[in-house]
DSSP file (Angstrom, degrees, kcal/mol; ACC not computed):
  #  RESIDUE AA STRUCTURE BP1 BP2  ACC     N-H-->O    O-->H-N    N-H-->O    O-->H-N    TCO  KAPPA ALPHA  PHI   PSI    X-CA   Y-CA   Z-CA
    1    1 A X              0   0    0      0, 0.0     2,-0.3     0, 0.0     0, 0.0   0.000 360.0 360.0 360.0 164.0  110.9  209.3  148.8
    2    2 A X        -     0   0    0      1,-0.1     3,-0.1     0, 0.0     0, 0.0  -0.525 360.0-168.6-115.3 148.3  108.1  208.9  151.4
    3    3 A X  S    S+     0   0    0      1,-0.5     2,-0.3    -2,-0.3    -1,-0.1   0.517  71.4   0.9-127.0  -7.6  105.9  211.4  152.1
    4    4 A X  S    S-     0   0    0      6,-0.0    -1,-0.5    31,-0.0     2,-0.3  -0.979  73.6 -95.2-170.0 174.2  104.3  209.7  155.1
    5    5 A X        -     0   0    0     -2,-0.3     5,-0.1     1,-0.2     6,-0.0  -0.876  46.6 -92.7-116.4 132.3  104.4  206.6  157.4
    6    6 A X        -     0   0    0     -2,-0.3    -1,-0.2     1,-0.1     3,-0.1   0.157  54.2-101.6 -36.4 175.6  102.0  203.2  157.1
    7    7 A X  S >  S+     0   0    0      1,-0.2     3,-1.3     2,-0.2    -1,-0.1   0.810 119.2  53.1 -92.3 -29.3   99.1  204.0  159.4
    8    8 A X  T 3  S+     0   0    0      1,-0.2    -1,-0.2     3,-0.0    -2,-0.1   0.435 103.9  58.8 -98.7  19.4  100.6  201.7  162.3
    9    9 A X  T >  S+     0   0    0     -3,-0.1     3,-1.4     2,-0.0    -1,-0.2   0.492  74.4 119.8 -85.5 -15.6  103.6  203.3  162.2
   10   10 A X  T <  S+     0   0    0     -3,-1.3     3,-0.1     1,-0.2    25,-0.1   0.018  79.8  13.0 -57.4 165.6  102.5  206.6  162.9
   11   11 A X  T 3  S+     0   0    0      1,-0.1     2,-0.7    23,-0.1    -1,-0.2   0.576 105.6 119.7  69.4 -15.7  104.0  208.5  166.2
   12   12 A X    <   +     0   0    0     -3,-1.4     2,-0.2     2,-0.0    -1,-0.1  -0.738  34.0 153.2 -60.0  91.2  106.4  205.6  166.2
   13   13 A X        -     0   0    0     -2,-0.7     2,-0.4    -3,-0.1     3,-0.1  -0.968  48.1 -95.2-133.4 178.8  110.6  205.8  165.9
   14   14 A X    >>  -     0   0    0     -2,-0.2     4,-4.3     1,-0.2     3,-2.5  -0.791  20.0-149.6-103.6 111.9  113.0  203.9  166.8
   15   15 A X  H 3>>S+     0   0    0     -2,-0.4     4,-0.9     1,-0.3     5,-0.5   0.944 101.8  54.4 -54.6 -43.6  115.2  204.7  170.6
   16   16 A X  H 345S+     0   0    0      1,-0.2    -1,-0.3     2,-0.2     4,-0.2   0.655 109.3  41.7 -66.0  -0.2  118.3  203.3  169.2
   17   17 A X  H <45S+     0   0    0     -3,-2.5    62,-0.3     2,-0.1    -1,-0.2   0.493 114.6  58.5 -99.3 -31.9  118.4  205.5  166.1
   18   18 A X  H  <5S+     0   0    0     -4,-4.3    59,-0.2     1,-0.1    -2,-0.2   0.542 118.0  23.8-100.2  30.9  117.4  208.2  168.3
   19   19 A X  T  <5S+     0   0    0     -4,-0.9    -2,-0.1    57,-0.1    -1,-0.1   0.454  84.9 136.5-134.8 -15.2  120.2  208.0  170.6
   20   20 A X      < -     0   0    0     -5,-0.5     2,-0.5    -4,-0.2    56,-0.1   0.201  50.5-116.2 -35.6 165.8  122.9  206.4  168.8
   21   21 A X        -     0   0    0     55,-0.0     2,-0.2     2,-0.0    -1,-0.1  -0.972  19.6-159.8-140.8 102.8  126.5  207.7  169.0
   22   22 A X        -     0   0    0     -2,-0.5     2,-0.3     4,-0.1    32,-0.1  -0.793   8.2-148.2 -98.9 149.5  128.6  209.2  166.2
   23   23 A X    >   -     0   0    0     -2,-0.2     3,-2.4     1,-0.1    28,-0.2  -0.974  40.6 -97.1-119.5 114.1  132.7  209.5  166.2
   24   24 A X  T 3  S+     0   0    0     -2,-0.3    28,-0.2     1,-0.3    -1,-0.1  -0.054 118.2  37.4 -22.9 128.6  134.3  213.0  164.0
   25   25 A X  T 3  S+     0   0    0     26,-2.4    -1,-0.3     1,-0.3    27,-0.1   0.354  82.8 138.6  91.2   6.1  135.1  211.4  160.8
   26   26 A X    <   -     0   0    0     -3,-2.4    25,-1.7    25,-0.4     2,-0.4  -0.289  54.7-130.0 -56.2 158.3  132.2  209.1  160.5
   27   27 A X  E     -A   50   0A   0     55,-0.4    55,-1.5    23,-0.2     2,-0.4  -0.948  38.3-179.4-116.9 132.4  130.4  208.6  156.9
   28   28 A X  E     -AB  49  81A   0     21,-2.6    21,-0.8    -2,-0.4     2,-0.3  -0.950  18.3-146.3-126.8 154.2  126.8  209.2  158.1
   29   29 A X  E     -AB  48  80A   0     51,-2.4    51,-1.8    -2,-0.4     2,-0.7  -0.875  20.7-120.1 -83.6 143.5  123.9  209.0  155.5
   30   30 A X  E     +AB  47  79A   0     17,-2.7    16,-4.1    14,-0.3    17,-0.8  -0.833  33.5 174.0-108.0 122.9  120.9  211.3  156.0
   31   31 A X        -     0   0    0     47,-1.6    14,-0.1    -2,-0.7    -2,-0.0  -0.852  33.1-123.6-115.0  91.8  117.3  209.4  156.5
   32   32 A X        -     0   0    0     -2,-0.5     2,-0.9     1,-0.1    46,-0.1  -0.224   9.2-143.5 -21.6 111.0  114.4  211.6  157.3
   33   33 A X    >   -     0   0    0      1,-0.1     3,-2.5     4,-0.1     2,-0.3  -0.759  15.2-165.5-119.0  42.2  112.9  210.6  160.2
   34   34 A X  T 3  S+     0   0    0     -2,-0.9   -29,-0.1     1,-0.3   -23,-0.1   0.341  87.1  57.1 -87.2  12.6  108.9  211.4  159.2
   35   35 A X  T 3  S+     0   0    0     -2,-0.3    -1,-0.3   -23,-0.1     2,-0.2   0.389 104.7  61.1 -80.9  -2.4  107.8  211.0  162.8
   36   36 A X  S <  S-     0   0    0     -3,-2.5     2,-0.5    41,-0.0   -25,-0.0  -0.634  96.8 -95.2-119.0 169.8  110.2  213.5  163.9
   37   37 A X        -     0   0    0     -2,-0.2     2,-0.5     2,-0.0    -2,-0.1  -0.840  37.4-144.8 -90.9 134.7  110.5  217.5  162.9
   38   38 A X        -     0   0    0     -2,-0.5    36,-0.0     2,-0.1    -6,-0.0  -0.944  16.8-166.4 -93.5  99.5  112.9  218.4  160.0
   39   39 A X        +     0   0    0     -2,-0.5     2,-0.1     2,-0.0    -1,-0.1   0.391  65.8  49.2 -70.7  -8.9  114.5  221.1  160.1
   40   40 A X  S    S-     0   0    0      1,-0.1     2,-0.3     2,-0.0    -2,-0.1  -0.225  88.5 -81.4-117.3-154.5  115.8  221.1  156.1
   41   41 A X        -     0   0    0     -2,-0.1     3,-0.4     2,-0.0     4,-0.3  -0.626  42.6-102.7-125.3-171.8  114.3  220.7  153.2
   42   42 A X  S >  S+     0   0    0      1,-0.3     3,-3.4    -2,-0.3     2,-1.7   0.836 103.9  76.3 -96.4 -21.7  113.5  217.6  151.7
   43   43 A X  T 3  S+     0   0    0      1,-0.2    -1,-0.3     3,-0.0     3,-0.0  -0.165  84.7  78.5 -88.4  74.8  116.5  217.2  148.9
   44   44 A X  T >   +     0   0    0     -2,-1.7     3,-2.4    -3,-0.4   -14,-0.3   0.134  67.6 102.5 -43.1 -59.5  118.4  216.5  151.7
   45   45 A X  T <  S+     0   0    0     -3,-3.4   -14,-0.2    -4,-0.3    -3,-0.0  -0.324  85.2  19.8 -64.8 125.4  117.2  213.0  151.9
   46   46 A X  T 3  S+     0   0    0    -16,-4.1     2,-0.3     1,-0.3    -1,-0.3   0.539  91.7 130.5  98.8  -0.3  119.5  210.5  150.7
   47   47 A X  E <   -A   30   0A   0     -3,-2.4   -17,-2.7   -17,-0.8     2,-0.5  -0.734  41.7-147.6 -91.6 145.7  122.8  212.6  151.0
   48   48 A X  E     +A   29   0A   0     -2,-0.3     2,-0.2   -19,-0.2   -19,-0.2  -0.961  23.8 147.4-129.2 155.1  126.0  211.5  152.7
   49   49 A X  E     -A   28   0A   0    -21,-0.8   -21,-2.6    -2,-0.5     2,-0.2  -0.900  39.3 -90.3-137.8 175.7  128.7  213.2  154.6
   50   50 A X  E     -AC  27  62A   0     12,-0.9    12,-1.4    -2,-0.2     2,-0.8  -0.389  32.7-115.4 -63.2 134.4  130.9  213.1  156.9
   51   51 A X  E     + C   0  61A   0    -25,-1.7   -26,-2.4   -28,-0.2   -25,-0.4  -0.703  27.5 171.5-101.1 153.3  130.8  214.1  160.7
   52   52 A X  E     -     0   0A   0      8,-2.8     2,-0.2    -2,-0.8     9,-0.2   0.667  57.7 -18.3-106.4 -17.6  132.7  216.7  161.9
   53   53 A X  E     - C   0  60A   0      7,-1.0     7,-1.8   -30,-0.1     2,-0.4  -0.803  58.4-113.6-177.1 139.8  131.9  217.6  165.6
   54   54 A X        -     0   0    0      5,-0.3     2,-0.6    -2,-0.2     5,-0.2  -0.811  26.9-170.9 -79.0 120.6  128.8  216.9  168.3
   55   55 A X    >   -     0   0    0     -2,-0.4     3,-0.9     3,-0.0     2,-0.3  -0.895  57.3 -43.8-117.2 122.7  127.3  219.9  169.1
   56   56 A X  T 3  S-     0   0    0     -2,-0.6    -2,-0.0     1,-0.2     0, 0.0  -0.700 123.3 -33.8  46.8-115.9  124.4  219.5  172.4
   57   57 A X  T 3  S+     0   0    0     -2,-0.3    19,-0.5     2,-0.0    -1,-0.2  -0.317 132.8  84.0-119.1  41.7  122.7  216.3  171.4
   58   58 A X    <   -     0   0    0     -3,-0.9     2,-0.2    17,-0.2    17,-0.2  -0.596  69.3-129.6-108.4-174.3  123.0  217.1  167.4
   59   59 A X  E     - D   0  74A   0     15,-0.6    15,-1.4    -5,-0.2     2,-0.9  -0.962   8.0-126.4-134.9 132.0  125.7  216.6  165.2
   60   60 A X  E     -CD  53  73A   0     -7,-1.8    -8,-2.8    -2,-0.2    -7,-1.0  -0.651  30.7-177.1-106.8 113.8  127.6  218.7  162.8
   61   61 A X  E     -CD  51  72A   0     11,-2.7    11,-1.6    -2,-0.9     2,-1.0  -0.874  18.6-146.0-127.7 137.9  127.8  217.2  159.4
   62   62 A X  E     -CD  50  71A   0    -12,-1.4   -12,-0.9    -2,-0.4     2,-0.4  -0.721  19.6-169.1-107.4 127.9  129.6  218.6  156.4
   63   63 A X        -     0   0    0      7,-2.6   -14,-0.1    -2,-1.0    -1,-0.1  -0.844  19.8-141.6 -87.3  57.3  127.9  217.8  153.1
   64   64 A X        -     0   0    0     -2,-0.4     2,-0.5   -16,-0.1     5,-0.2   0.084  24.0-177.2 -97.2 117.8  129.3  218.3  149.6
   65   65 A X        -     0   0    0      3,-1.6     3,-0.2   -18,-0.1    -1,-0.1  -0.996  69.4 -42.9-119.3 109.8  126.2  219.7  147.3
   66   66 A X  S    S-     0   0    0     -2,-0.5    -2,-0.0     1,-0.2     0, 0.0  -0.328 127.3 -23.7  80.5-127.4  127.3  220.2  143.6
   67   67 A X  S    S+     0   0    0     -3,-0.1     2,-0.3    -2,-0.1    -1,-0.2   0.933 124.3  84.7 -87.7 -49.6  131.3  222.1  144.2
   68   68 A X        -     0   0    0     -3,-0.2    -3,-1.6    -4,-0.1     2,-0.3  -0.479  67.1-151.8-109.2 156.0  130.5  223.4  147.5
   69   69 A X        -     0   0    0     -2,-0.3     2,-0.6    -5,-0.2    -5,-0.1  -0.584  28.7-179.0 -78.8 120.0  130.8  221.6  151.1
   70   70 A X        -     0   0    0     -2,-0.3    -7,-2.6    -9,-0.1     2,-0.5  -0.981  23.0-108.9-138.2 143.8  128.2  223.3  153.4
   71   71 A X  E     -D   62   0A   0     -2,-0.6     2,-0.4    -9,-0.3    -9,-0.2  -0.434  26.2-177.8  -3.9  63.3  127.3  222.6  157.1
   72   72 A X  E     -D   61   0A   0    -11,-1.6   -11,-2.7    -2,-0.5     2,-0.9  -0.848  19.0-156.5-115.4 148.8  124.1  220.9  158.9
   73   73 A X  E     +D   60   0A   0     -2,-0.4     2,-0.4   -13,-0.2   -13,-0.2  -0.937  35.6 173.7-116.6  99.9  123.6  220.5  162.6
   74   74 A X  E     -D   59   0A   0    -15,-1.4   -15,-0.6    -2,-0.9     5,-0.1  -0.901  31.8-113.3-116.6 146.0  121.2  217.4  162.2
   75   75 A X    >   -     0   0    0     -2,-0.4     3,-0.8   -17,-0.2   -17,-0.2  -0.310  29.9-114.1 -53.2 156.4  119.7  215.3  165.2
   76   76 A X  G >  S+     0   0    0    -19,-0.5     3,-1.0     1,-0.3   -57,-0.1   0.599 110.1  68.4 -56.6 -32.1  120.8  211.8  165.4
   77   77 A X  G 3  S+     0   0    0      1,-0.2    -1,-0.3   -59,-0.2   -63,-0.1   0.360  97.7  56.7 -81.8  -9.5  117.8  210.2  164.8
   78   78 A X  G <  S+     0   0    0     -3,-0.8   -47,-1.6   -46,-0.1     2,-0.3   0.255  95.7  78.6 -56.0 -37.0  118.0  211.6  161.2
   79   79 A X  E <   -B   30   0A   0     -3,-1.0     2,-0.3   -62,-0.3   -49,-0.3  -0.785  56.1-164.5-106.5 150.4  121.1  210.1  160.4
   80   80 A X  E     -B   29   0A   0    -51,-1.8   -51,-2.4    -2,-0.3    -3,-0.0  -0.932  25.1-126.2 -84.8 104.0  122.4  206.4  159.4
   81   81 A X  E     -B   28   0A   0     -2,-0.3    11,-1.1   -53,-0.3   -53,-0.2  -0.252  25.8-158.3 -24.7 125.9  126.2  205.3  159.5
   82   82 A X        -     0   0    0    -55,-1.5     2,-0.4     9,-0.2   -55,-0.4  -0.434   8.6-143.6 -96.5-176.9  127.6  203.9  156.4
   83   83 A X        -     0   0    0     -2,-0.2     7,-1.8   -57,-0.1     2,-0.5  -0.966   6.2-148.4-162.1 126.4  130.5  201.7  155.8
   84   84 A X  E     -E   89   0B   0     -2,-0.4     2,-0.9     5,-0.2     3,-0.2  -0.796  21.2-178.6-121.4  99.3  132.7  202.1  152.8
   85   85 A X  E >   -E   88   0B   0      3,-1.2     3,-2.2    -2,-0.5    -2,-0.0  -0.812  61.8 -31.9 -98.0  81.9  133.7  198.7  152.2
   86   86 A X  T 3  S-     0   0    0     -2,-0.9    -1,-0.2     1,-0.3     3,-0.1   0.903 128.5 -41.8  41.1  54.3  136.5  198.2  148.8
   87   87 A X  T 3  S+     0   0    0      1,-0.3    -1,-0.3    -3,-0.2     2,-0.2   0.122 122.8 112.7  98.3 -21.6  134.9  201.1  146.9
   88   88 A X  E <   -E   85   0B   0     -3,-2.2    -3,-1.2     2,-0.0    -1,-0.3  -0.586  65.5-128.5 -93.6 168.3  130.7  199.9  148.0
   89   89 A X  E     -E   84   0B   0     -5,-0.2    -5,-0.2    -2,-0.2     2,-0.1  -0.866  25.2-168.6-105.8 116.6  128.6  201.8  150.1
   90   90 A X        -     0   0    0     -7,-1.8     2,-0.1    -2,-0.3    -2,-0.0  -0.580   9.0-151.1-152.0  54.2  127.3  199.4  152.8
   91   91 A X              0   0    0      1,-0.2    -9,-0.2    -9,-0.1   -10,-0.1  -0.100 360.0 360.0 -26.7 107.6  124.2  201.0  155.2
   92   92 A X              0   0    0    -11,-1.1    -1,-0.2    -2,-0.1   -10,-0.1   0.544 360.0 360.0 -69.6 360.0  123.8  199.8  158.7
């Protein structure tokens, strides 16, 4: 996991990642964003779930950790759409 961004990268992200557009029942991955603030803690990174609802300009996505399914309202810019493609896992 990354703890920090090449040096001409800092201060940097990308507008289409931060404005991009999720549909209830998408499979989103979550990719820390390390130009941006993050609100969770870091074993986060690398999880995916579904989303379940836009709430402002977040999204509410529900996350299965160990047995139970728990909750995150994360920013867009955070997130990556997957694609589950005859059993693979396929990141856009």
């Amino acid at each position: 996991m990354l703890k920090h961004k090449k040096q001409k990268q800092k201060g940097k992200f990308s507008f289409t990642r931060f404005f991009q557009k999720f549909q209830p029942g998408d499979s989103v991955a979550v990719v820390q964003e390390l130009s941006q603030p993050f609100a969770y803690s870091n074993r986060l990174q690398g999880r995916t779930g579904k989303v379940i609802e836009k709430r402002g300009s977040a999204y509410y996505v529900e996350i299965k950790d160990i047995n139970k399914t728990k909750k995150y309202l994360i920013r867009p810019i955070h997130l990556k759409r997957i694609e589950n493609a005859g059993g693979k896992i396929k990141c856009q």
